[in-house]
KEGUVEX-235736 format. One record per residue (C-alpha): residue in three letters; x, z, y. Coordinates in nm, 4 decimals. Layout:
N
type/u/w/v
ALA/X/Z/Y $
...
END
This chain:
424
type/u/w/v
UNK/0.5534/2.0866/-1.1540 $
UNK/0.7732/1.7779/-1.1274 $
UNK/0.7815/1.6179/-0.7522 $
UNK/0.5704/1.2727/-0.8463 $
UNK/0.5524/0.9217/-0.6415 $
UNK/0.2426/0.6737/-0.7017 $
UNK/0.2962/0.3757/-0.6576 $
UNK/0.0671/0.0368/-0.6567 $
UNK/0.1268/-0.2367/-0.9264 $
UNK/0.0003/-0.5117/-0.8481 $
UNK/-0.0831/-0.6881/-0.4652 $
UNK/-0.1831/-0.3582/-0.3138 $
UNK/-0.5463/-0.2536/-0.3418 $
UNK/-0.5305/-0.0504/-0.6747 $
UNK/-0.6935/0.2580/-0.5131 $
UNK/-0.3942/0.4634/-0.4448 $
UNK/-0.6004/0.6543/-0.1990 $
UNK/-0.8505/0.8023/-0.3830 $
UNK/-0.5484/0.8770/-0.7000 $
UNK/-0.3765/1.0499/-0.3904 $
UNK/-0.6544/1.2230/-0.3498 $
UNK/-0.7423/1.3263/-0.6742 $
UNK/-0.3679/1.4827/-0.6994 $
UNK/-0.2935/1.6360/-0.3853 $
UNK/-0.4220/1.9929/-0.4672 $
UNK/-0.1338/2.0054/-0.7189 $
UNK/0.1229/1.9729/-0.4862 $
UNK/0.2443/2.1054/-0.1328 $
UNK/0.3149/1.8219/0.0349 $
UNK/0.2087/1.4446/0.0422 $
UNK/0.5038/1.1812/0.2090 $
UNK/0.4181/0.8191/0.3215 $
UNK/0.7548/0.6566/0.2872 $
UNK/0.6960/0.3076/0.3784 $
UNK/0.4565/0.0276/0.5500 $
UNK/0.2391/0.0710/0.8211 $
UNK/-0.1055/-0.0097/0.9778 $
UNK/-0.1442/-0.3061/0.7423 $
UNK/-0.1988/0.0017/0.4333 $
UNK/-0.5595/0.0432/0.3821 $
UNK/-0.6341/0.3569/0.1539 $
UNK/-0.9674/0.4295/0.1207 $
UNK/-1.1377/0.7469/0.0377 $
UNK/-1.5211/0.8649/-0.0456 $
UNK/-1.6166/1.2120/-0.0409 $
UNK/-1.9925/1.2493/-0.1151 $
UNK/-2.1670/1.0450/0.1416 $
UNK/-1.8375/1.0006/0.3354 $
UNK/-1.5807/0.7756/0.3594 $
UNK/-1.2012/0.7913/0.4995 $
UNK/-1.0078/0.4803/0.5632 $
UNK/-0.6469/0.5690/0.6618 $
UNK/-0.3586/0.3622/0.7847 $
UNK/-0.1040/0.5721/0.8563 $
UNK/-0.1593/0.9041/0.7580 $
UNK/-0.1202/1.0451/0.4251 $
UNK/-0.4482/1.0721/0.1976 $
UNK/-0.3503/1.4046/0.1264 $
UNK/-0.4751/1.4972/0.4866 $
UNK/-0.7829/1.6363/0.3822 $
UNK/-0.6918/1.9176/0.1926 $
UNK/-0.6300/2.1439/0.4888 $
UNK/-0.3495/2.3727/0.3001 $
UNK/-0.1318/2.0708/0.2504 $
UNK/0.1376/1.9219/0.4725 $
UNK/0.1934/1.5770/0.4985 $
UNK/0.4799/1.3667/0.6170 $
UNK/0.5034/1.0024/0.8111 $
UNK/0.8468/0.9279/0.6624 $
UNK/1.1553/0.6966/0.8481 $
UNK/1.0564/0.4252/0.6238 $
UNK/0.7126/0.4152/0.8289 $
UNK/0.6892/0.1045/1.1184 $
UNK/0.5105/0.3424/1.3073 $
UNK/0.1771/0.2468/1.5511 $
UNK/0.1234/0.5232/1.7734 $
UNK/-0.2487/0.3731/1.9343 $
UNK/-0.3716/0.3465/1.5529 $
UNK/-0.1995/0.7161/1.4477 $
UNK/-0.3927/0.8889/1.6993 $
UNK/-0.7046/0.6930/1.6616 $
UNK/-0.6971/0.8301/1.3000 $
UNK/-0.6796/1.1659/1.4349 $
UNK/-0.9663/1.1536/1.6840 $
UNK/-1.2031/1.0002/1.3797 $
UNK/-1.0829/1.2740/1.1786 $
UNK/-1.1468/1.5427/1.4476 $
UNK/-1.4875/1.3856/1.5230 $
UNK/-1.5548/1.5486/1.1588 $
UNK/-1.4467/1.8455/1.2198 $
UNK/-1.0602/1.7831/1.0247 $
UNK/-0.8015/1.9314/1.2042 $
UNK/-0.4415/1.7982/1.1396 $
UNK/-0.2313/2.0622/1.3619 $
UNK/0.0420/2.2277/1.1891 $
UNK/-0.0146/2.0027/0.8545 $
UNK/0.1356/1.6732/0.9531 $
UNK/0.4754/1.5806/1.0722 $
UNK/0.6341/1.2078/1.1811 $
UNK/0.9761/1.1116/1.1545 $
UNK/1.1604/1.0863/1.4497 $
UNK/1.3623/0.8362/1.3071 $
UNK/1.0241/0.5903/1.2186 $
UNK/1.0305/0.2631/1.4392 $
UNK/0.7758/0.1912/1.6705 $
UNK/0.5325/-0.0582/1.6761 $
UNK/0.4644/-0.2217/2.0073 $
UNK/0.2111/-0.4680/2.1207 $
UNK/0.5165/-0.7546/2.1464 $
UNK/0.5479/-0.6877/1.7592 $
UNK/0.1607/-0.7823/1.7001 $
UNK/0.1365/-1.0393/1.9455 $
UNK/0.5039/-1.2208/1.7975 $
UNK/0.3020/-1.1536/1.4354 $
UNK/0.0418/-1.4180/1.5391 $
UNK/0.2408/-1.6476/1.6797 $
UNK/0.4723/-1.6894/1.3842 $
UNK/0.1844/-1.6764/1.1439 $
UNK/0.0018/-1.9574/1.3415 $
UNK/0.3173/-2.1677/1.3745 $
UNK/0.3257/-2.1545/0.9473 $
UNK/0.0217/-2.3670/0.9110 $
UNK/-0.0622/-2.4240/0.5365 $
UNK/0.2790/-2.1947/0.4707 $
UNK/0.0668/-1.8740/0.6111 $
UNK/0.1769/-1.5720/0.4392 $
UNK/-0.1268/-1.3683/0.5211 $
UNK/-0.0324/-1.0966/0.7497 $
UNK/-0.3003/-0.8628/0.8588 $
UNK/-0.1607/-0.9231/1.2315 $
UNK/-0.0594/-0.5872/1.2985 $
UNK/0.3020/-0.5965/1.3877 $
UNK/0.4341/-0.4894/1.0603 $
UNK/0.7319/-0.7675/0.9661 $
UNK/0.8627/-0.8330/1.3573 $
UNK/0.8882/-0.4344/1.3373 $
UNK/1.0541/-0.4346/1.0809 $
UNK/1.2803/-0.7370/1.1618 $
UNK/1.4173/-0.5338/1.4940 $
UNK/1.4885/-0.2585/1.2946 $
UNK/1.7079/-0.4859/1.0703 $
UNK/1.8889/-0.6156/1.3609 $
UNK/1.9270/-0.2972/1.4929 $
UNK/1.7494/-0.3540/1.8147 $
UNK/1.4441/-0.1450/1.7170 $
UNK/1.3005/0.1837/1.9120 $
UNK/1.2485/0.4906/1.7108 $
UNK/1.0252/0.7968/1.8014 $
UNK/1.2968/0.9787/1.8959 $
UNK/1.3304/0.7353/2.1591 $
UNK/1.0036/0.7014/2.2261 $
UNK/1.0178/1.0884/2.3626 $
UNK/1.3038/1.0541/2.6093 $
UNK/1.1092/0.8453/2.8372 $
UNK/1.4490/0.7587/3.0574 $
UNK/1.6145/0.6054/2.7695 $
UNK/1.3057/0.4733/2.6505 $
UNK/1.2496/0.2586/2.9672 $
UNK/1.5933/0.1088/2.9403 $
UNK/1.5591/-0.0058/2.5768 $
UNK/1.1854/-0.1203/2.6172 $
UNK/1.2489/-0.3122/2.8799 $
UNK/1.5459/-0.5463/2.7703 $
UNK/1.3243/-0.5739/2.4425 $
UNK/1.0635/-0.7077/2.6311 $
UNK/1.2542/-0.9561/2.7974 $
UNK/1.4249/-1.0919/2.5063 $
UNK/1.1004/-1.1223/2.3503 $
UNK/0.9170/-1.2829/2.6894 $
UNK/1.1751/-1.5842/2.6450 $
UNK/1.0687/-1.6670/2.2615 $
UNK/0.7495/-1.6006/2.3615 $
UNK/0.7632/-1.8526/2.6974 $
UNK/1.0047/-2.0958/2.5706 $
UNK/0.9394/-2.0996/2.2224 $
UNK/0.5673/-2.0725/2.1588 $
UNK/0.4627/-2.1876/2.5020 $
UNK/0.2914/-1.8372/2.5876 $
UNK/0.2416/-1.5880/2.8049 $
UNK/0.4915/-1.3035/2.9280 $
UNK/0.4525/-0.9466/2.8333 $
UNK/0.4817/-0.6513/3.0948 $
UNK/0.6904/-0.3962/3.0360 $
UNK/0.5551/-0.1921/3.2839 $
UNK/0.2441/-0.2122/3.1488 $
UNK/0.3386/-0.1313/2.7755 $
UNK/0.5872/0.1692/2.9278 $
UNK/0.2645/0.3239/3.1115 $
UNK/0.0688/0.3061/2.7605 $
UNK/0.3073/0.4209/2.5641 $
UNK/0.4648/0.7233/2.7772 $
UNK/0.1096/0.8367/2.6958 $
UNK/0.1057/0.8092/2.3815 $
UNK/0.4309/0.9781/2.3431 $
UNK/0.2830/1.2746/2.5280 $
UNK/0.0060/1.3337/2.2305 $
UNK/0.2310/1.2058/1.9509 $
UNK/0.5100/1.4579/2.0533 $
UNK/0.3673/1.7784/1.8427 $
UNK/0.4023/1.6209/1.5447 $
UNK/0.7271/1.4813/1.5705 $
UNK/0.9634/1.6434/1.3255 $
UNK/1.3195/1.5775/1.1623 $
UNK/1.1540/1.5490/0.8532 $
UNK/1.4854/1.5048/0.6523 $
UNK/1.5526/1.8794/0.7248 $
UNK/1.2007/1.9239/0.6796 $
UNK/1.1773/1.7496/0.2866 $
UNK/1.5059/1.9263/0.2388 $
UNK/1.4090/2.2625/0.3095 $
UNK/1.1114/2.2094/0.0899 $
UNK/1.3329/2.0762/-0.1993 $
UNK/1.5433/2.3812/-0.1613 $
UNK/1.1972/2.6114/-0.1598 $
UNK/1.1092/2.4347/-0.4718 $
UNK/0.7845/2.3057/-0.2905 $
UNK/0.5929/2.0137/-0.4891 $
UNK/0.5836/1.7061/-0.3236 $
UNK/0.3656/1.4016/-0.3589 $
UNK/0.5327/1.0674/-0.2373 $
UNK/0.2411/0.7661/-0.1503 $
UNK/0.3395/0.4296/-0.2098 $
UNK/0.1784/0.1460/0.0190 $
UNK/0.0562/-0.1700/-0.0801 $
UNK/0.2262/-0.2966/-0.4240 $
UNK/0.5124/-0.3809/-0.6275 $
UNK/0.3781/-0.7358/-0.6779 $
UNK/0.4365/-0.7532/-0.2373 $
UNK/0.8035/-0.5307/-0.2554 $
UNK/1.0059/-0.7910/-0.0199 $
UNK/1.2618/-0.8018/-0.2831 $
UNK/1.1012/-0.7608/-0.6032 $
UNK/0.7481/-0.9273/-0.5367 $
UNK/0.6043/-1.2857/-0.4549 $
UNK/0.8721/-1.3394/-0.2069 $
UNK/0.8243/-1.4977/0.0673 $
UNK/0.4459/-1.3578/0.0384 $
UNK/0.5273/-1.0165/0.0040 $
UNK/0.5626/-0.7556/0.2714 $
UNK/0.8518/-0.6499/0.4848 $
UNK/0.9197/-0.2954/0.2889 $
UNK/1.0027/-0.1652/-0.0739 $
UNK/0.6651/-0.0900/-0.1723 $
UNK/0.8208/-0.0274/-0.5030 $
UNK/0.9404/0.3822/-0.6367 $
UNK/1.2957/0.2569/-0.5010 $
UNK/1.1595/0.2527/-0.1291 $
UNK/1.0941/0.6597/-0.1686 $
UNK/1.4566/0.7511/-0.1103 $
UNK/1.5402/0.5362/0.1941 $
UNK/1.1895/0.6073/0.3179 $
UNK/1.2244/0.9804/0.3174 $
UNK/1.5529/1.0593/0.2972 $
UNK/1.5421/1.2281/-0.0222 $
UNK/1.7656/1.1537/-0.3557 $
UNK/1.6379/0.9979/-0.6101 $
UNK/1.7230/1.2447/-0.7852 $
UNK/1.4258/1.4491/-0.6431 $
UNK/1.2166/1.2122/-0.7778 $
UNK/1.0713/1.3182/-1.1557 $
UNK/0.7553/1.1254/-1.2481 $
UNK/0.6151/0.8045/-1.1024 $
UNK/0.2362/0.7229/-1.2033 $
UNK/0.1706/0.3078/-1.1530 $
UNK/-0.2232/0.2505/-1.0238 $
UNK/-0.3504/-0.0561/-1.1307 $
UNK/-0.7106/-0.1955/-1.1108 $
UNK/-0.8739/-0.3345/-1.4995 $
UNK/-0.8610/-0.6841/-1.3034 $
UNK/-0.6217/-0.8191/-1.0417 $
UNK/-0.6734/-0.8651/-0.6591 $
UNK/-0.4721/-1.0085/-0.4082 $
UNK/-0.5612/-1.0599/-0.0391 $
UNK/-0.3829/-1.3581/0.1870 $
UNK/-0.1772/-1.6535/0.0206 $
UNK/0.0693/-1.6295/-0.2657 $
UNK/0.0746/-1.7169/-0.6102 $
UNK/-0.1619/-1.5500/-0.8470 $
UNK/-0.1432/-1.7068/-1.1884 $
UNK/-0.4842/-1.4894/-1.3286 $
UNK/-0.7149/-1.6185/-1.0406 $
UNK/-1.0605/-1.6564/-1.1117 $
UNK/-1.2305/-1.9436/-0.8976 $
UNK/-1.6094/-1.9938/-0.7913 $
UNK/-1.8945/-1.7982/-0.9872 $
UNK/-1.7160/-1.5786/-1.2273 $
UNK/-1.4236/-1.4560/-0.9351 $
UNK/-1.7334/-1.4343/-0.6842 $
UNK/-1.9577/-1.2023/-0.8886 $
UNK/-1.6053/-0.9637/-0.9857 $
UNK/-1.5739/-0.9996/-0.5836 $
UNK/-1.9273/-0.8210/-0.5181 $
UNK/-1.9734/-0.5903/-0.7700 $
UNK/-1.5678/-0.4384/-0.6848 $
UNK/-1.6611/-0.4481/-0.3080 $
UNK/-1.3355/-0.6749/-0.2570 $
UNK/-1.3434/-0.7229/0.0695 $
UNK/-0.9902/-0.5809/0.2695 $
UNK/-1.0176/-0.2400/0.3996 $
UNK/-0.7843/-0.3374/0.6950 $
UNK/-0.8632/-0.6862/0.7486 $
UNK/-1.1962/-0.7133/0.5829 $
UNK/-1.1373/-1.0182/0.4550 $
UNK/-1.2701/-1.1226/0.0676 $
UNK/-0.9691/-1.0424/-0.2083 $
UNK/-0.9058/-1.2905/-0.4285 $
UNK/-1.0166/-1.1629/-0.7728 $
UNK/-0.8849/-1.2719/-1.1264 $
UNK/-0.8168/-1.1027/-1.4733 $
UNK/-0.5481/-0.8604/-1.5250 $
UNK/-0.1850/-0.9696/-1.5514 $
UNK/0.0176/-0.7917/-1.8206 $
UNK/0.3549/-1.0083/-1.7122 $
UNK/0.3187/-0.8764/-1.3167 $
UNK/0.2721/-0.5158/-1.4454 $
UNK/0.5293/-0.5250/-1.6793 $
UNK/0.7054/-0.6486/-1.4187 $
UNK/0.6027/-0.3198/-1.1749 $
UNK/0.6877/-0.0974/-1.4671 $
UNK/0.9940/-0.2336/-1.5183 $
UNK/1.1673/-0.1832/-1.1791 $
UNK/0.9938/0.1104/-1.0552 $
UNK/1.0559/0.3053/-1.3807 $
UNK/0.7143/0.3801/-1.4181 $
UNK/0.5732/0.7043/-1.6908 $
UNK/0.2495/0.6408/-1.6605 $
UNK/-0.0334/0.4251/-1.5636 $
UNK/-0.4110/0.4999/-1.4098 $
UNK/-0.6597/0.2359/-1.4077 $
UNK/-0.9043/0.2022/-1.1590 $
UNK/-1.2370/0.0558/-1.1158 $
UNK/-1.3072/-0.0021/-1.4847 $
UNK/-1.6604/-0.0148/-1.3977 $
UNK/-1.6195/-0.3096/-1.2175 $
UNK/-1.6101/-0.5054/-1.5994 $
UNK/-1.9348/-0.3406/-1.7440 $
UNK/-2.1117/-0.6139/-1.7766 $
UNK/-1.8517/-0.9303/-1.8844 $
UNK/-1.9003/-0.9771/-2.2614 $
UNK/-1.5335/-1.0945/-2.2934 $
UNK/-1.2643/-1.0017/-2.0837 $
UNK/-0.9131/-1.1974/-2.0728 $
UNK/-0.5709/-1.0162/-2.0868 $
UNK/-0.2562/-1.2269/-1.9399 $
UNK/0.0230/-1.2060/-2.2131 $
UNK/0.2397/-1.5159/-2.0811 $
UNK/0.3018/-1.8044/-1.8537 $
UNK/0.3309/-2.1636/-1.9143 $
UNK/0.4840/-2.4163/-1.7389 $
UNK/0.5064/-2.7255/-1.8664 $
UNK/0.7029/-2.7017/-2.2173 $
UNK/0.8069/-2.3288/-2.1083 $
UNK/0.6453/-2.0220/-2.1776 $
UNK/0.7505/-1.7179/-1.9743 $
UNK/0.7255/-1.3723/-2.0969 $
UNK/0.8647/-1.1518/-1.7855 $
UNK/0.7898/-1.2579/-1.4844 $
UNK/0.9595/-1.4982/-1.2909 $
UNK/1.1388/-1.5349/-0.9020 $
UNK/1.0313/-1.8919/-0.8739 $
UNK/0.7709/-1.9079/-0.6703 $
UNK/0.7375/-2.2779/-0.8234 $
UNK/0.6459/-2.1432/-1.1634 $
UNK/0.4144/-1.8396/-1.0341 $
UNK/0.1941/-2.1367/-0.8453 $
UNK/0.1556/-2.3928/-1.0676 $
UNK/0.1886/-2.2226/-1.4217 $
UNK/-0.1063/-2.1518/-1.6515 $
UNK/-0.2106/-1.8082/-1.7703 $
UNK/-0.1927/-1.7366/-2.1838 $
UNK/-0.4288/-1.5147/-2.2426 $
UNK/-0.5803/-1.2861/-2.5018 $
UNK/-0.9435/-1.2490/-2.5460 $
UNK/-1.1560/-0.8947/-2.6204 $
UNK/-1.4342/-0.8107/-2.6281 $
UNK/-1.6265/-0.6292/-2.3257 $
UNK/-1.8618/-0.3279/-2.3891 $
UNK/-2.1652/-0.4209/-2.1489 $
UNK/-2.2584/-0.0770/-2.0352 $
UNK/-2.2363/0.1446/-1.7314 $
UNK/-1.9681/0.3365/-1.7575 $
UNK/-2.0207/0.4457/-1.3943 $
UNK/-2.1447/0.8173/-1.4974 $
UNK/-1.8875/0.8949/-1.7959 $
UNK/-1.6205/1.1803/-1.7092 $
UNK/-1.5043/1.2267/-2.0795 $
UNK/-1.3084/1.0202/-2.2814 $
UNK/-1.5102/1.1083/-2.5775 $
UNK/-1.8507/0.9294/-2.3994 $
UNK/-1.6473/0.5997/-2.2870 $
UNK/-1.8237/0.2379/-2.5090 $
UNK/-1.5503/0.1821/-2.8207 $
UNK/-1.4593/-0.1544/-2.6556 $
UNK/-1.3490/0.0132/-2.3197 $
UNK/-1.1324/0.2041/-2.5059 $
UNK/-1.0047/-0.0840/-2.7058 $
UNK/-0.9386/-0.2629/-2.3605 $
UNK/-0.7113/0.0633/-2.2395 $
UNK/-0.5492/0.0293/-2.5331 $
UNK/-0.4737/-0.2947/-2.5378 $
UNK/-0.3140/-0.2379/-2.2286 $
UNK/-0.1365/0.0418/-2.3005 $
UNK/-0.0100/-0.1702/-2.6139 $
UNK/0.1101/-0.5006/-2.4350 $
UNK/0.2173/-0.2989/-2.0940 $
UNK/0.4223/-0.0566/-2.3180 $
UNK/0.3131/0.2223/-2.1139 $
UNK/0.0211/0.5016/-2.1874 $
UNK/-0.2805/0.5053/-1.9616 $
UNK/-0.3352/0.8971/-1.8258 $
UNK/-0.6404/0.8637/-1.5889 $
UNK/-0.9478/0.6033/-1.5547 $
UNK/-1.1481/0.5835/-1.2512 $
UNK/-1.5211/0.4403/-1.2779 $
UNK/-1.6301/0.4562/-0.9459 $
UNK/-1.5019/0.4711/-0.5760 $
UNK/-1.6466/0.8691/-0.5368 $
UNK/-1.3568/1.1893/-0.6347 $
UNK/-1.5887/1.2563/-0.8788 $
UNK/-1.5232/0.9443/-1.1440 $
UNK/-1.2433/0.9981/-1.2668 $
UNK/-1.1811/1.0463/-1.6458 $
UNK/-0.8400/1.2013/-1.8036 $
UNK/-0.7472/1.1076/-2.1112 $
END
């Protein structure tokens, strides 16, 4: 079987997780290669539900080994938090997961700078979840980031940490008018960390290398979406990684090459949580009631997602630079009961209609939506698991996605459980 990546289309959200999930027992290995503790992908297993951050969904298929990749801003409070929960049922991760030693680390100057920059935006917000993510990443850039290989020679660690945190405590005294950070304090914290992160500390190039060369199958998990890729997406309003398939190389340290299929998830309607443009918004009643009956509410933040109708120009868009085979739609369900459902084709600004979707942020907030109308199927399509059983206007809707998107839909989920899934 071909090594496969699955990626998000659209602002993050699509339910990656569960997809993840769903695939996992076809493959040895599952890879994060990107993002951090602002991913949210959520999983429910009968009457239980899995919310990870960091770790790979894959986790809880005990014969599988999954891999924190270099591309991961790395939070080593929230990595072993995930652990405990999952030992408190009974889940045990030794031996099946492995962090790169070449991942930066997140440190409590990285949240606490997050705030303070997001605050100073005003109305220019960009809607970070607050957890560190883009000042990690911006240290890395510069080159004056700590990596978990660091992180475990606790000499050399000290050193770095500390003229971090002094370089920090004078933007974050003279700039922003706050309070100091101790290093000593965040060196006591985090030598303990260290201590329980250490096991799973691998080279995990060698590791994905060897596993190439064994002809293992690997899985590689996109985080949040194309739509937020910090070069490819809603810049600025994006997030501080390639979220898109081109991340999985640098984020893993494999060749793209390696890389044979890539499945896009997108939901039947569009989401996005924080600000940015998003041209298919739905406002008062109608995005409200898509809101409460698709649970929208952020599985990191829980704050409400912004709900609208589905965007054929922003996955095109996904398709396009992520090279994408095939497409799974998610939460179908969510539209039983709308007798007509709208389908963005275009954009339209003024005298201009755009047909691919544009880097002008200008255009993205103030354009209008063309759509096309079909009709809905008003039924519950909650307890369908063949194709054969799905209303004729559902189908027509896939199809008319499949039609405009130029790519063929492979799976539909109908419901949050691992159960409601259809092929088709």
């Amino acid at each position: 079987m071909a090594n496969t990546c699955v990626i998000g289309l659209q602002w993050g959200d699509e339910g990656k997780g569960k997809i993840i999930d769903i695939l996992a027992k076809d493959y040895d290995i599952i890879a994060r290669y990107q993002g951090g503790g602002n991913a949210g992908h959520t999983l429910i297993i009968g009457d239980e539900k899995f919310i990870f951050h960091l770790i790979p969904s894959g986790i809880l298929h005990k014969d599988k080994k999954c891999v924190i990749g270099n591309g991961i801003v790395f939070d080593p409070k929230l990595f072993l938090e995930e652990i405990e929960g999952l030992a408190n049922k009974n889940i045990n991760v030794a031996g099946n997961l492995f962090v790169s030693d070449r991942a930066h680390v997140v440190f409590p100057y990285h949240k606490k700078l997050d705030l303070l920059q997001e605050k100073q935006k005003g109305n220019s917000m960009i809607g970070t979840t607050g957890r560190g993510i883009g000042p990690c990443y911006t240290d890395k850039i510069s080159r004056e980031g700590i990596r978990i290989g660091e992180l475990m020679d606790l000499e050399h660690f000290k050193e770095k940490l500390k003229k971090n945190v002094e370089e920090k405590n004078r933007v974050f005294v003279n700039l922003y008018k706050d309070e100091p950070d101790s290093w000593e304090d965040i060196y006591e914290a985090y030598c303990a960390y260290a201590d329980k992160v250490a096991p799973f500390v691998s080279d995990t190039v060698d590791l994905m290398a060897r596993a190439i060369n064994d002809n293992k199958k690997i899985l590689f998990e996109g985080a949040q979406g194309a739509l937020l890729d910090v070069d490819f997406g809603t810049y600025p309003f994006t997030t501080s990684s390639n979220s898109a398939a081109g991340g999985v190389s640098s984020g893993i340290g494999v060749s793209p090459k390696q890389i044979h299929n890539i499945i896009g998830i997108t939901k039947a309607y569009t989401t996005r949580v924080g600000s940015g443009p998003f041209p298919t918004e739905v406002d008062g009643e109608q995005g409200e009631h898509i809101r409460k009956k698709g649970g929208e509410f952020g599985s990191t933040t829980g704050r409400p997602r912004r709900c609208g109708w589905f965007d054929a120009v922003a996955i095109q868009h996904s398709v396009r630079i992520s090279g994408v085979d095939s497409l799974i739609v998610t939460k179908l369900d969510v539209l039983d009961d709308q007798e007509t459902i709208s389908i963005c084709t275009g954009y339209k600004k003024n005298s201009k209609l755009y047909s691919t979707f544009p880097a002008d942020i200008d255009v993205l907030n103030n354009c209008e939506p063309v759509y096309k109308e079909v009709p809905g199927w008003c039924e519950d399509i909650s307890n369908v698991r063949d194709v054969k059983n799905l209303p004729e206007n559902a189908i027509k809707y896939i199809r008319t996605i499949e039609e405009i998107v130029g790519v063929k839909v492979e799976k539909i989920s109908v419901g949050p459980e691992r159960s409601q899934i259809i092929s088709i």
